[in-house]
Each structure stands twice: as structure tokens, then as C-alpha cells.
N, C-alpha and C positions, 0 to 999 in steps of 0.2 A: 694104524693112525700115523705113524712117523714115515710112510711112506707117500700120505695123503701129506703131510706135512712137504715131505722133500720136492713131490709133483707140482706143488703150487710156487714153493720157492723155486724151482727150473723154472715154471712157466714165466712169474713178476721177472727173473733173469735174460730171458729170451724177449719179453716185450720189452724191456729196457735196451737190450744190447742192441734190437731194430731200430727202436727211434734214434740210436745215436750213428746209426748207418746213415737214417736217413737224411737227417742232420748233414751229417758228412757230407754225403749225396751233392746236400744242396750249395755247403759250402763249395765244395772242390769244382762243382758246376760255374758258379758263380766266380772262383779265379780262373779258372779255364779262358771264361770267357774275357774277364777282364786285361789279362795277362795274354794271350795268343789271341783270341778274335776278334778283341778290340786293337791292338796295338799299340798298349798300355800309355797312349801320348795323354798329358795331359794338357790342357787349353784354360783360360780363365772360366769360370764359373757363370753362366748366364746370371743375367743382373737378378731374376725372379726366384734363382735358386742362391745367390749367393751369403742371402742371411743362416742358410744351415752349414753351407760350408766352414763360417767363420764360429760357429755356436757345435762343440762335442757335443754328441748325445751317448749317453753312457746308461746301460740297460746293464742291470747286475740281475737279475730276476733269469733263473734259469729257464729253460726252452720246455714248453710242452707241445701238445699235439697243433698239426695246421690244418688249418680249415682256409678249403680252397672257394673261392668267388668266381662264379662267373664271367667271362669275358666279354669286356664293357668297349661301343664303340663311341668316341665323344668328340665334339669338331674344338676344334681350336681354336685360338682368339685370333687367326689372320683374319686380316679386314682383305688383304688384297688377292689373294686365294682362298678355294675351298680347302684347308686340312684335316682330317683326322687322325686319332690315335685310336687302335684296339690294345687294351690293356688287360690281362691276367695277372691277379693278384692273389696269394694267400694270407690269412693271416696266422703269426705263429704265436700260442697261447703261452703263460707262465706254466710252470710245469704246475699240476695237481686242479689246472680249472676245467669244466663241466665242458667239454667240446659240446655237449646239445644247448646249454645254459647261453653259450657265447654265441652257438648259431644265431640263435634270435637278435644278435646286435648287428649281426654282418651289413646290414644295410646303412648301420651310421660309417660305417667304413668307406663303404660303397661311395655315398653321398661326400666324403672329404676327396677320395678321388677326382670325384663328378668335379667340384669346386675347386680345387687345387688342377688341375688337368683341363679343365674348363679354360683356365684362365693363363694361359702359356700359349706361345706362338711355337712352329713349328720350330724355327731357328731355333729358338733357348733347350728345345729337346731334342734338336741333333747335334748339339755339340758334345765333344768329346769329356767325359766324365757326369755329365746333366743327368742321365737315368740312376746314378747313383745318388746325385745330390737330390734328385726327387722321389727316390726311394726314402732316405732319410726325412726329409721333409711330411711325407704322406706320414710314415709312421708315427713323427712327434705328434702332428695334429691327431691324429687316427687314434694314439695313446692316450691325449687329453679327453676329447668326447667318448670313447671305449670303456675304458677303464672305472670300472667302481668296484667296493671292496670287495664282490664277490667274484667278479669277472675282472681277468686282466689277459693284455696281450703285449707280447715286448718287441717287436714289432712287423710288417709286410715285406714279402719276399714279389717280383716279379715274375709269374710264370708264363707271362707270353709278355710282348713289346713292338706295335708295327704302327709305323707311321708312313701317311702317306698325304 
């Protein structure tokens, strides 16, 4: 019995010690890119993003699993070109919620994209620091409509980003 006991404790040990790789993963991905790919300049704030930049958002709720969304293609509010963005999104859960429970919310997620992304011109999302300010932006609204006491998420990571 105390070796059925130790087997289980290695196992909760080794799924823990992965999601925090993977965690890692995404952090260290995400300064890679911020820091060497992008060329860390930063530029003012597009006007449609710049109420989050001035507003911290501050998420104490630790990290659980993500659940990844499909890639979404959406046109852009140019009047004087045609633009679009294909966007990949995950969302990442509070530690100990129901990944199947949450799935069934992914499409209100979805939908804050749709609207938030809808309504941006190409310029306010090629400027330089904008996909992060609309990162933060999607997630506040995405946490509002998401979140109830049984389900939470603290907040969306990008896994794809192409504008054209």
C-alpha cells in the first residue's frame, strides 16, 4: 500500500513539475520574442488600446491548464483597404478548474476577440508594443464575461498573430 501511496505522489509530482515547464515554455517564448524579434522599441500606445495601458491589470490567481481556440480569420475596421488578422488564442485556466467544464465557455472568449479585433484598424495593430496591449485588453473583457464562481481563467496567451 505505501508504495501505491509513493506511485501516485511521483505521478501528482511529475504532472506538476510539466505544467510548470510549460508555463515556462510560454513565458520565455514570449520574451524571446519581445526582447530580440521584436526590437524591444517601444512607440505610444494606439489610441483603441491605450485605456489598458494606463489601467494595471493584476491576476494573483494561479495558472492552470490551457485550452487552446482555434484560429480565427477577422477583417478589420479599414474603410480604405481590405485588412485582416488570423489570430490563435489560448486560454489559460486558474489552477484546479474543470478544463472540460471551461471548454464549453470558449466561444464567449471567442466572441470578445470577434468584437475587440473587429473593431481596430490595421495601423493600431502594427504598431510597436499593440499586440501586447491587446492581449491584455482581450483578457480583462474575456475575464469579465468568462469567469463565474465555478469556472475561471486569468488570462489569453497568443499562439499565432498575422496581419495582412
Amino acid at each position: 500500500m505505501a508504495d501505491n501511496e509513493t506511485s501516485e505522489e511521483e505521478e501528482a509530482a511529475a504532472a506538476a513539475a510539466k505544467k510548470k515547464k510549460m508555463i515556462g515554455g510560454v513565458v520565455a517564448a514570449g520574451l524571446i520574442y519581445r526582447f530580440v524579434l521584436s526590437g524591444g522599441a517601444e512607440e505610444p500606445a494606439p489610441d483603441a488600446l491605450a485605456a489598458v495601458a494606463e489601467e494595471e491589470v493584476i491576476v494573483n490567481a494561479e495558472e492552470g491548464e490551457i485550452l487552446a481556440i482555434p484560429e480565427m480569420t477577422l477583417n478589420l475596421a479599414d474603410t480604405d483597404e481590405l485588412h485582416f488578422a488570423r489570430i490563435g488564442i489560448a486560454v489559460v485556466l486558474e489552477l484546479e478548474v474543470d478544463p472540460v467544464i471551461a471548454g464549453t465557455k470558449l466561444p464567449i472568449v471567442q466572441d470578445v476577440v470577434v468584437q475587440i479585433v473587429g473593431d481596430m484598424t490595421f495601423d493600431e495593430l502594427r504598431r510597436p508594443g499593440a499586440k501586447e496591449e491587446l492581449k491584455e485588453l482581450i483578457s480583462q473583457r474575456a475575464r469579465e464575461e468568462f469567469n463565474t464562481e465555478t469556472v475561471s481563467m486569468t488570462r489569453i496567451v497568443f499562439t499565432s498573430f498575422v496581419m495582412q
